[in-house]
C-alpha positions as CSV (number, residue, x, y, z in Angstrom):
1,X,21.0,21.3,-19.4
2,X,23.9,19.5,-17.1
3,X,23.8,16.5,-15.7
4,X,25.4,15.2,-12.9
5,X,25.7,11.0,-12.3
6,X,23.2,9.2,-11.2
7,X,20.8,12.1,-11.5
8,X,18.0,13.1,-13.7
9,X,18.1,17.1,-15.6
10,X,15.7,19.4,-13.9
11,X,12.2,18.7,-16.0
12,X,10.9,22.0,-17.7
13,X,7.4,23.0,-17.3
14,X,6.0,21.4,-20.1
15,X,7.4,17.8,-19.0
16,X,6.0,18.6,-15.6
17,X,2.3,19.3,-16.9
18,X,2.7,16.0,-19.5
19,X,4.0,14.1,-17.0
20,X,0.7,14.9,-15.0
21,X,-1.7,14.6,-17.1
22,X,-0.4,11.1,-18.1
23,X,-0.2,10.5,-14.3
24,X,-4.1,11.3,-13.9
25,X,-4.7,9.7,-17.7
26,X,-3.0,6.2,-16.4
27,X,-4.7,6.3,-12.8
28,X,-8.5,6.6,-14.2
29,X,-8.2,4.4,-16.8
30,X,-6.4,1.4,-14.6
31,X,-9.0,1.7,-11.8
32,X,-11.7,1.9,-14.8
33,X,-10.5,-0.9,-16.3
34,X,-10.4,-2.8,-12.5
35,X,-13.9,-2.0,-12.2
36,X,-15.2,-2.7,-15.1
37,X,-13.2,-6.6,-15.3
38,X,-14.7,-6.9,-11.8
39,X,-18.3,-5.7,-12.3
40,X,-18.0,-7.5,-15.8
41,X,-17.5,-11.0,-14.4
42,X,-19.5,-10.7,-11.2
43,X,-22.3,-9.0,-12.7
44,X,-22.9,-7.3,-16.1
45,X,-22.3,-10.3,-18.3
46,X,-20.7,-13.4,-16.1
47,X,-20.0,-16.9,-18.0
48,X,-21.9,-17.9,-15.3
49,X,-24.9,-16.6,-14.0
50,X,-23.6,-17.2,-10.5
51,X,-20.5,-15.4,-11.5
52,X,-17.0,-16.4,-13.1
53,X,-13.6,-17.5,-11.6
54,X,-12.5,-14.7,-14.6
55,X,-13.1,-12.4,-12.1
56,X,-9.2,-13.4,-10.8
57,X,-7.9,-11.5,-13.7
58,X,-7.9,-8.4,-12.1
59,X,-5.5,-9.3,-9.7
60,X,-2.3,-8.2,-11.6
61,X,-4.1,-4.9,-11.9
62,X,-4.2,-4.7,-8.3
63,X,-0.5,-5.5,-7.4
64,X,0.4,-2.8,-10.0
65,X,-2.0,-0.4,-8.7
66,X,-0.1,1.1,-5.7
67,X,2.8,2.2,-8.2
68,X,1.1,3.7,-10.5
69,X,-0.4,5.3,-8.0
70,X,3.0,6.2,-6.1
71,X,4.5,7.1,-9.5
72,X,7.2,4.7,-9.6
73,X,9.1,4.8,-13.4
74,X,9.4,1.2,-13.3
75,X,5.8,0.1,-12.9
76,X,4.4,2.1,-15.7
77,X,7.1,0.4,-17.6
78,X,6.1,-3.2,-16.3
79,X,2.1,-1.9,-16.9
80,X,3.4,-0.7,-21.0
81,X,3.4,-4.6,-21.5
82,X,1.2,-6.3,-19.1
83,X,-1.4,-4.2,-20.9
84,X,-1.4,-6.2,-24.1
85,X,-2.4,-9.0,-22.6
86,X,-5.7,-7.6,-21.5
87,X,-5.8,-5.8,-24.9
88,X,-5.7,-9.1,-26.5
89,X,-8.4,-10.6,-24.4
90,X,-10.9,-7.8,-25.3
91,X,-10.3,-8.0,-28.8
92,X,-10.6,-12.0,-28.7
93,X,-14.6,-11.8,-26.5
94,X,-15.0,-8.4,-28.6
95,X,-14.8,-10.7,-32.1
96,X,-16.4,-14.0,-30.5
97,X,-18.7,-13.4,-27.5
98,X,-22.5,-14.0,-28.7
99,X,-23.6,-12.2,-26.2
100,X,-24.1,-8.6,-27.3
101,X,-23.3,-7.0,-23.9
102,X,-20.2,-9.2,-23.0
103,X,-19.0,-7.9,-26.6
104,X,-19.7,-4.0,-25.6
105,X,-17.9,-4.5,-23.2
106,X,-15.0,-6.0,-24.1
107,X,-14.5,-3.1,-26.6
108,X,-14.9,-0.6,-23.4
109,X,-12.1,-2.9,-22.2
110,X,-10.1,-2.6,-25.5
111,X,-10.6,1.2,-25.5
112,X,-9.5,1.4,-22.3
113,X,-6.4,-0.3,-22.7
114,X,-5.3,1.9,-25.8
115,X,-6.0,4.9,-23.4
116,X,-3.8,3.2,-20.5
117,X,-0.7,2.1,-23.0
118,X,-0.7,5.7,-24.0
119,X,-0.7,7.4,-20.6
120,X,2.1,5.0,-19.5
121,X,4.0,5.3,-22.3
122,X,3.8,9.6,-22.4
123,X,4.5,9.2,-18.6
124,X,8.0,6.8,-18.6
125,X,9.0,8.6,-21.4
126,X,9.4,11.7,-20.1
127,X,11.9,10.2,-17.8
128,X,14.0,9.0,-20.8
129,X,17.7,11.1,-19.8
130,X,18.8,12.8,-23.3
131,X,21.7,12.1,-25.1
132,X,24.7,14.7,-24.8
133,X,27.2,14.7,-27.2
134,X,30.6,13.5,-26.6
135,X,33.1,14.4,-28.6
């Protein structure tokens, strides 16, 4: 496999079909995980009955949407840690919500974060440029 600067090696099929399915993996799960923050603070389980102000979070979700969706390297990268922090928040309702459906579904969250962190991690990765040996 040559490279030439400044470009990437030709992928072979099997990075093409991984690279894919982590596409498809990463896009579901991050417009799941959009609507279910939204419908979760407006409506399934608010702190308020009204509604919540939470509902906000989702808006770093949406300015990373379009390049996940346009396949850009560096905002999967930028999505690999912004992640945690949601992670981190559904563990923390999912341990100490009382209510029992605020608590389901801050483990949907959870689970839905693990499944993003892989996808985006499978998909920047197989954009990683092998070493060569220099002698």
């Amino acid at each position: 496999m040559s490279l030439t600067p400044g470009l990437l090696p030709k992928p072979t099929p099997q990075t093409e079909q991984r690279r894919k399915l982590a596409y498809w993996a990463a896009s579901s799960s991050l417009i799941a995980l959009i609507a279910l923050c939204v419908a979760w603070e407006l409506v399934l389980a608010p702190l308020r009955p009204e509604g919540s102000w939470l509902v906000l979070k989702v808006l770093p979700w949406l300015m990373v949407l379009p390049g996940i969706l346009k396949q850009k390297v560096r905002t999967y990268q930028v999505v690999s840690l912004l992640v945690w922090i949601y992670f981190a928040e559904g563990t923390t309702r999912a341990t100490s919500d009382p209510a029992a459906a605020s608590q389901l579904l801050a483990w949907i969250e959870v689970a839905l974060c693990v499944v993003l962190f892989a996808a985006v991690s499978v998909y920047a990765r197989t954009y990683k440029v092998p070493k060569t040996k220099t002698m």
